[in-house]
C-alpha positions in Angstrom: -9.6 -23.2 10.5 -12.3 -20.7 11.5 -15.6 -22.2 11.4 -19.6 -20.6 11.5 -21.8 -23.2 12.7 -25.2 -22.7 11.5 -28.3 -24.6 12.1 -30.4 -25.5 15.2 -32.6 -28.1 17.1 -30.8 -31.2 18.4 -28.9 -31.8 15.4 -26.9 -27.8 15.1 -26.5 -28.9 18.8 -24.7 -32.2 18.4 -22.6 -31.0 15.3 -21.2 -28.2 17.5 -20.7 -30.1 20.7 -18.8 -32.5 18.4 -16.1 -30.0 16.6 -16.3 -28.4 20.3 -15.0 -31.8 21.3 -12.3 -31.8 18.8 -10.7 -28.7 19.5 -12.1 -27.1 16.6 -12.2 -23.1 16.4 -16.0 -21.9 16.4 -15.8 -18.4 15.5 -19.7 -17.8 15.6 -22.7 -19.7 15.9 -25.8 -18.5 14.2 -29.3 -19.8 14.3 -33.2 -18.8 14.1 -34.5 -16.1 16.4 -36.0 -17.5 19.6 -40.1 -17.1 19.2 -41.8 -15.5 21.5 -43.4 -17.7 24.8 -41.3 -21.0 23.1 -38.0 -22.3 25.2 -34.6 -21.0 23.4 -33.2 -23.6 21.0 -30.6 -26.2 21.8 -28.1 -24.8 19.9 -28.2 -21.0 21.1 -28.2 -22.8 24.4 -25.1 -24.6 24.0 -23.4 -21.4 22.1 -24.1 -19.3 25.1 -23.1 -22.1 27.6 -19.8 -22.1 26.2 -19.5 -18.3 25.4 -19.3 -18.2 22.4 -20.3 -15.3 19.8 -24.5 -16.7 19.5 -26.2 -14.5 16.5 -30.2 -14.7 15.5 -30.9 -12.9 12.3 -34.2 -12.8 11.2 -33.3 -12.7 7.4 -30.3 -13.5 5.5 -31.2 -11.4 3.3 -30.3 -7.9 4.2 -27.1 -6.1 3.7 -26.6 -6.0 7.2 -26.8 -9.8 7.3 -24.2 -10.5 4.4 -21.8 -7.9 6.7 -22.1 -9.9 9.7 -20.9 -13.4 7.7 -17.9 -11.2 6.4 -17.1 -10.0 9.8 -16.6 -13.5 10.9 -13.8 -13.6 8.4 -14.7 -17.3 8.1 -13.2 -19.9 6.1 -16.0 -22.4 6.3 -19.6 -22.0 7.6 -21.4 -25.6 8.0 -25.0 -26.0 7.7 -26.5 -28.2 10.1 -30.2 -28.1 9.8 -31.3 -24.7 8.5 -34.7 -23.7 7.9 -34.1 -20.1 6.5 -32.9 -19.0 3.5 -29.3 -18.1 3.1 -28.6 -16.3 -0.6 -25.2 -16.9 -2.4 -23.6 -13.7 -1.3 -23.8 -15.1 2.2 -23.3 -18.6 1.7 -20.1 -17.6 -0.4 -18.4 -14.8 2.2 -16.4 -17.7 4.0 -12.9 -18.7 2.3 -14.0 -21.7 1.3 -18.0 -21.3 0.9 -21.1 -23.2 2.9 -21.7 -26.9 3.1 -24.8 -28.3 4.3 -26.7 -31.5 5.1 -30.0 -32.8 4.0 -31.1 -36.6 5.0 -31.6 -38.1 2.3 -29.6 -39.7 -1.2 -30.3 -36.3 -2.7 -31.4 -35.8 -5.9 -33.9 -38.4 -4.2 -36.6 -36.8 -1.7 -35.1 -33.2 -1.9 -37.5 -31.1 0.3 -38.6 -30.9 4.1 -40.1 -34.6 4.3 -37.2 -36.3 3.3 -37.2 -38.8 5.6 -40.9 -39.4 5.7 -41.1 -40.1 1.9 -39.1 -42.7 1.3 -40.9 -45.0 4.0 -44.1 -43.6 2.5 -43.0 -45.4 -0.4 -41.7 -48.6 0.4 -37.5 -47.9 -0.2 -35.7 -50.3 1.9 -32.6 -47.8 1.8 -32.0 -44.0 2.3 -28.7 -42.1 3.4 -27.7 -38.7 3.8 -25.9 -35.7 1.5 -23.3 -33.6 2.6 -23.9 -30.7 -0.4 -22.8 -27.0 -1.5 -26.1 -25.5 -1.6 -27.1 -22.9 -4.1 -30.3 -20.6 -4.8 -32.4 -23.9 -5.7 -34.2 -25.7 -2.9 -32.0 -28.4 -1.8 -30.3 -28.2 -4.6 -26.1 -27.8 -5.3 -22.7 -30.2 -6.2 -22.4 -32.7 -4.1 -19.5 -33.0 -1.5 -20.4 -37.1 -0.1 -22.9 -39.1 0.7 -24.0 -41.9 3.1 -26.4 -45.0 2.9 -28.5 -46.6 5.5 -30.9 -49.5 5.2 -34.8 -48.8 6.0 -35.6 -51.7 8.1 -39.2 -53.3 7.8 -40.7 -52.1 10.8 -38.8 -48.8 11.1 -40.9 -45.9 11.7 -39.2 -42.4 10.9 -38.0 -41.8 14.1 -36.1 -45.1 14.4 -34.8 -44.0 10.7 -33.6 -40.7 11.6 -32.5 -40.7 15.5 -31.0 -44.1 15.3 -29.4 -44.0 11.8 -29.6 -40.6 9.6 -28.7 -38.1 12.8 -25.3 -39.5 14.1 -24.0 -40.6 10.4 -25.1 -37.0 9.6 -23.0 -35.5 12.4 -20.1 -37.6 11.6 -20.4 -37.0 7.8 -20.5 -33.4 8.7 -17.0 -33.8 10.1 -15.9 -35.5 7.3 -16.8 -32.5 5.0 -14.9 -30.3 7.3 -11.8 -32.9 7.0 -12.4 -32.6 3.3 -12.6 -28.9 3.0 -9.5 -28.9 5.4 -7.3 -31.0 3.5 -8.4 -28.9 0.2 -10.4 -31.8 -1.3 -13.3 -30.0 -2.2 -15.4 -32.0 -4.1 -17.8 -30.2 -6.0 -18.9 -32.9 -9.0 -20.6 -32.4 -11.9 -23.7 -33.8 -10.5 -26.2 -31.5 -9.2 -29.4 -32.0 -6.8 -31.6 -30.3 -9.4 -32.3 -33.3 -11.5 -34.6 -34.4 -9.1 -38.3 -33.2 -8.2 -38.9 -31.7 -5.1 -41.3 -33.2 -2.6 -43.2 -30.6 -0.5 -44.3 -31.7 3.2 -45.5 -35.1 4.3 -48.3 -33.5 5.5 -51.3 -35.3 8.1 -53.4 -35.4 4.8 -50.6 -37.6 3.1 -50.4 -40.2 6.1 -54.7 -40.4 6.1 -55.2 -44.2 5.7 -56.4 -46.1 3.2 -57.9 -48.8 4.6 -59.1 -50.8 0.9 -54.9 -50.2 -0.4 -52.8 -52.9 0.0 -51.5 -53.7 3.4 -48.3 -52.9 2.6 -48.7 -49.6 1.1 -50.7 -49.1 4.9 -48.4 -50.0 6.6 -45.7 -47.7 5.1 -47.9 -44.7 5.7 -48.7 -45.6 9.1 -44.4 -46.1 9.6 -43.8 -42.6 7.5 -46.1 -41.1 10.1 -44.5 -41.9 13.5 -44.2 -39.7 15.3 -44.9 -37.0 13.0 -47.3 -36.4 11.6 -49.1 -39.4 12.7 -50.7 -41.6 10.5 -54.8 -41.1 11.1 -58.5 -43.0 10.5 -61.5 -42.1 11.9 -63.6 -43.7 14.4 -67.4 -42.6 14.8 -66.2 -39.9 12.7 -63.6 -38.5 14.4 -59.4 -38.4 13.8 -57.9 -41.6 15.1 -54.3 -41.3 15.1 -52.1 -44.2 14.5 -48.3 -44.5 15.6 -46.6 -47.9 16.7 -48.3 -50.9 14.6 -47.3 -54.0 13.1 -47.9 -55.6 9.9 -49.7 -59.2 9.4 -49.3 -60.6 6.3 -52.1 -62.9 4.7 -54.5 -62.4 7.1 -58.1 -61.9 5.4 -60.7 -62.3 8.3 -62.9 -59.3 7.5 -63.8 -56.1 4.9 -61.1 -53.3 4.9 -60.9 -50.4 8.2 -63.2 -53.7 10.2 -61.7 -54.6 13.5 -61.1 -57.8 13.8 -59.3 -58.8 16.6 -58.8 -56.9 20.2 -57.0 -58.1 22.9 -54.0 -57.0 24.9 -51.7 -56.3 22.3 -53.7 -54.1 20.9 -56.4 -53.7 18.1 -56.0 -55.5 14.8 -57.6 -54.1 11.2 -58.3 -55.5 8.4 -56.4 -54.0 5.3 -56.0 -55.4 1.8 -54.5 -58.8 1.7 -53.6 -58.5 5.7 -53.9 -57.0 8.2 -52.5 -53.9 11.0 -52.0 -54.6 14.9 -52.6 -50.9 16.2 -50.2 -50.7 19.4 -50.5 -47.3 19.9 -52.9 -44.7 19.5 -54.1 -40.9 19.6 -58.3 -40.3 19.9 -59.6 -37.2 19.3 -59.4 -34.4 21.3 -56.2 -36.2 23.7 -52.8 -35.0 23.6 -51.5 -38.2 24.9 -50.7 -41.3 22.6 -52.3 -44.4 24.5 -51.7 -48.4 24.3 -54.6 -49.4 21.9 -55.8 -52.0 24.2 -56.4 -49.0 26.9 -58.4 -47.3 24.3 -60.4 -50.1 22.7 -61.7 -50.5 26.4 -61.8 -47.4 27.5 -64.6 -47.0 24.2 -66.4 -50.3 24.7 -65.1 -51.5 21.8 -66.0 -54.6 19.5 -64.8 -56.5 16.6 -66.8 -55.9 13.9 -66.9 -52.0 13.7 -65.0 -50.5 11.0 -62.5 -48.0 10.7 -62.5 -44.7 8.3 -65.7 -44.5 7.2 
């Protein structure tokens, strides 16, 4: 079966390395255009590592673009982690049409923060969708889908590099076997009967210090490592990244430090409290243990957070 690979970052990477490994036959790979000044991506790296046919349209939307898909003469082109839009014509010029991924149980948390939102919101599971995309935003029949649990003290990254990216790339393989052996599931349900969440932006993961220290400590997990949850401290941006969560704990008023010592810096929240581990102050590039910062400011138990 002849196969168009498009996508990019580490996850278009591992997807092709993976039908690579299997013998698979890669007929092109496609991704963004490099930007100017930033390093080429993984996966135009690994496409011209291994020689094979590496193309960087700026638009899918031309004429010229829907020629190039039909001069792969395709019969599948998979979608790993695409950022542009590719219209129906395009997607449609392979045999057997485009399937694509998106990490999460769509029609839940369709949009770019779909990992983010769900810990934002206290969900203890998640998955993936393996989807036929049309002209909606993450929207299409579904092919398959995958579950994952969202532990209690898993931040997005643990969700998505530990859990969400290698079931992805093997469920991506799976939707190749599918397509192969002619079970093409496209159901009746669509990913349109769900609302689309726009970015989890650094002004959704701003914390609340008064809201319940659950709801905190979801933000401040949805947050790490990006965007990073944030406070302020003598009015300026705090960021926030590993914590923990202590339950019960009342000792103080909301955003008041109650507690410093070397496992960091502990704040009151409503109805317990968070354990800071690691932190971001303003103006520093580097994340730095909280205990590190709390003397590096002279700081004491009593001041308060956010105001």
């Amino acid at each position: 079966m002849r196969i168009v690979v498009h996508g990019q970052q580490a996850f278009g990477k591992a997807v092709l390395e993976k039908l690579l490994e299997r013998g698979e036959n890669v007929v092109a790979v496609c991704c963004a255009p490099t930007k100017e000044g930033k390093p080429e991506d993984p996966l135009a790296e690994l496409a011209r590592e291994k020689g094979l046919p590496l193309h960087q349209p700026a638009s899918w939307k031309t004429p010229e673009a829907l020629e190039l898909m039909k001069s792969f003469d395709a019969d599948v082109c998979m979608m790993a982690y695409v950022l542009l839009f590719v219209p129906e014509e395009v997607r449609d010029a392979p045999r057997y049409g485009t399937f694509q991924y998106h990490p999460s149980l769509c029609p839940e948390h369709r949009g770019p923060s779909s990992i983010n939102w769900p810990i934002a919101m206290g969900k203890t599971r998640t998955g993936l969708t393996i989807f036929w995309p049309d002209d909606g935003l993450d929207e299409g029949p579904i092919m398959l889908q995958k579950t994952c649990e969202i532990g209690p003290d898993e931040t997005i990254g643990d969700v998505y590099f530990n859990k969400l990216f290698p079931m992805g790339v093997d469920a991506m393989i799976e939707g190749l076997e599918l397509v192969k052996a002619g079970v093409i599931l496209k159901h009746d349900q669509r990913l349109d009967d769900g609302s689309y969440e726009s970015w989890f932006k650094k002004a959704n993961a701003v914390v609340d210090w008064s809201q319940p220290v659950d709801q905190v400590y979801n933000i401040i997990r949805a947050g790490n490592p990006a965007p990073g949850a944030s406070t302020t401290f003598k009015g300026e941006e705090l960021g926030i990244f590993d914590s923990e969560k202590i339950d019960g704990a009342n000792d103080g008023q909301p955003g008041e430090i109650v507690a410093i010592d070397d496992n960091g810096v502990v704040v009151q929240a409503n109805g317990g409290q968070i354990r800071m581990k690691r932190v971001r102050p303003a103006g520093d590039k580097k994340k730095v243990p909280a205990a590190e910062w709390a003397q590096a400011t002279g700081l004491s138990t009593g001041v308060t957070l956010g105001n």
